[in-house]
N, C-alpha and C positions, 0 to 999 in steps of 0.2 A: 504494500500500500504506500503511497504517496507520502511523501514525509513535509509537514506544517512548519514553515520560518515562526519561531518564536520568539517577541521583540518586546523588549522591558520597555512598558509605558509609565514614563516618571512623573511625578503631578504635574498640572497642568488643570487650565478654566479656560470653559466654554461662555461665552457672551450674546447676546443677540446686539447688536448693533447701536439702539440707547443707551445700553449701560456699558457699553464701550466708550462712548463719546461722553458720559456722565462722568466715569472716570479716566478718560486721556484725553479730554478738549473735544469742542465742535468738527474741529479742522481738522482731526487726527484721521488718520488711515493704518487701516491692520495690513503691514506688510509683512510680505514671506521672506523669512529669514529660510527655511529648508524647507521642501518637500515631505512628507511622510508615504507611509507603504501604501495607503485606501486613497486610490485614488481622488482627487480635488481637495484635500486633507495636507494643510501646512502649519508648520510651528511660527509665530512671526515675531517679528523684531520686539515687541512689546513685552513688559512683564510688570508684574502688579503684587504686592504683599495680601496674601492671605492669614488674615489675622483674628485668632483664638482669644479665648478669653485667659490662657497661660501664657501663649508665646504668639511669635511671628515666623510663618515662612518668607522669606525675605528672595524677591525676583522669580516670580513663580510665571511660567510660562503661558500665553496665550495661546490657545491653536485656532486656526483657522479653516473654513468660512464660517460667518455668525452663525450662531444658531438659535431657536425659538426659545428659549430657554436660560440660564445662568445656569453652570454645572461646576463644581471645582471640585476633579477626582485628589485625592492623597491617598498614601497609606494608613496603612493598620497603626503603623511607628507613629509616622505623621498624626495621627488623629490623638493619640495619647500624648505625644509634647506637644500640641497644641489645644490641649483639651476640648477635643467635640465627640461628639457620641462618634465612637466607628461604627458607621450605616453601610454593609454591605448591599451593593445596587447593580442592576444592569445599569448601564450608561442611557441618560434619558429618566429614569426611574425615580424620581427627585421627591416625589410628594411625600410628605414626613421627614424629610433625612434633614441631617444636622443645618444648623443655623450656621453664617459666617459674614466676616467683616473682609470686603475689599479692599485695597485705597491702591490709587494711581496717582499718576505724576497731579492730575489737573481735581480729585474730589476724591468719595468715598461713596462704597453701596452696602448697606446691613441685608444682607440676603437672609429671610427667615427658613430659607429652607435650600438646598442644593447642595449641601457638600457631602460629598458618597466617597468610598472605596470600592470600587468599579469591581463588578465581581470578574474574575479572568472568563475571556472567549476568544469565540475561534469567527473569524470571518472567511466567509465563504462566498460563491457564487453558487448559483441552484444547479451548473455543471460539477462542482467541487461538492455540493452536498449529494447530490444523484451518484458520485465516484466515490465519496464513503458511504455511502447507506444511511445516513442522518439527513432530518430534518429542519428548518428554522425552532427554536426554541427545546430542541432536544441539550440533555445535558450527556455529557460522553466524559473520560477518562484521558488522558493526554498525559505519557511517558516522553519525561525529556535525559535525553544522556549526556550528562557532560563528563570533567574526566574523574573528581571528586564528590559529588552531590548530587548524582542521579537522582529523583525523583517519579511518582507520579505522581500529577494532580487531579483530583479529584472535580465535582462538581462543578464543569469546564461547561458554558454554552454555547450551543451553536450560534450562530446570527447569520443569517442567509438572506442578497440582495442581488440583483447583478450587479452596482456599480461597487463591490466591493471586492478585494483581492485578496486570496489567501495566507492570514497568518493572523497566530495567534498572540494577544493584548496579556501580559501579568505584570502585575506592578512589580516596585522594588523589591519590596520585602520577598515578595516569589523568588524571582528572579535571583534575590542572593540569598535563599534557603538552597535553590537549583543550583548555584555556584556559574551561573547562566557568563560569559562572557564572548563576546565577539559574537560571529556567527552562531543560531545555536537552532536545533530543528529537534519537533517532536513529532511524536505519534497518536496518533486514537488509540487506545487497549480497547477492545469490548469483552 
């Protein structure tokens, strides 16, 4: 079977467009600093403090294009030094999850709800799901090998769209339980 790129997604906030411009100026623009793997999907020049009622994450990334919503993923670590509930979420899944303070160069937004730890998935095309045997919204097993920290993870979901390209999203803390570096590819177990 087909072996899945798997790519340590570090925190990072999602914005819709007002509270972009609420916190980086009228006149600001979200430009693309790099590219990401899902297609039309960029990290940009921009970064904003995500700030807890303990600490601050200080220069936290923006990704790109807007979207409907306000999202700020972290981790499991992240969410205890910065004191907010660790809300495990699929990405988009926002309603109840932790409360959080923005601020950027030009203002500030009290978000009553959106900051999650993104639960890990796998992206697919409905080609890439028909070629493993899974579904949108199936949950599958995902063995990663690296040379000290093999792993499998558990409770992995699928996400299945066409404009999306195959590989799978774990935050840090995975990613360095897996010992995951440089290149790193996993598998479905079923």
């Amino acid at each position: 079977m087909k072996e899945i790129l798997v790519e340590t997604s570090a925190r990072h906030i999602h914005l819709n467009e007002e509270q972009f411009h609420i916190l980086c100026g009228a006149d600001a623009k979200l430009e693309v600093r790099a590219p990401l793997s899902q297609p039309g999907q960029f990290v940009s020049t921009t970064r904003l403090d995500v700030v807890g009622p303990k600490r601050t994450l200080a220069n936290v990334s923006i990704l790109g294009p807007f979207r409907k919503n306000a999202q700020v993923e972290i981790s499991a670590t992240d969410a205890r030094t910065i004191g907010v509930p660790c809300v495990i979420r699929e990405s988009g899944d926002t309603k109840g999850s932790a409360p959080i303070k923005l601020v950027g160069p030009c203002g500030e937004l009290e978000l009553s709800e959106g900051c999650i730890v993104a639960k890990r998935h796998i992206h697919m095309t409905p080609a890439d799901a028909e070629e493993f045997g899974v579904k949108n919204g199936d949950i599958v097993k995902l063995e990663v090998n690296t040379a000290e920290r093999s792993l499998i993870f558990g409770d992995v979901v699928v996400r299945v769209r066409d404009d999306f390209a195959l590989a799978c999203h774990i935050d840090t803390d995975e990613s360095n339980a897996a010992g995951c570096s440089g290149t790193v590819y996993g598998k479905i177990v079923k």
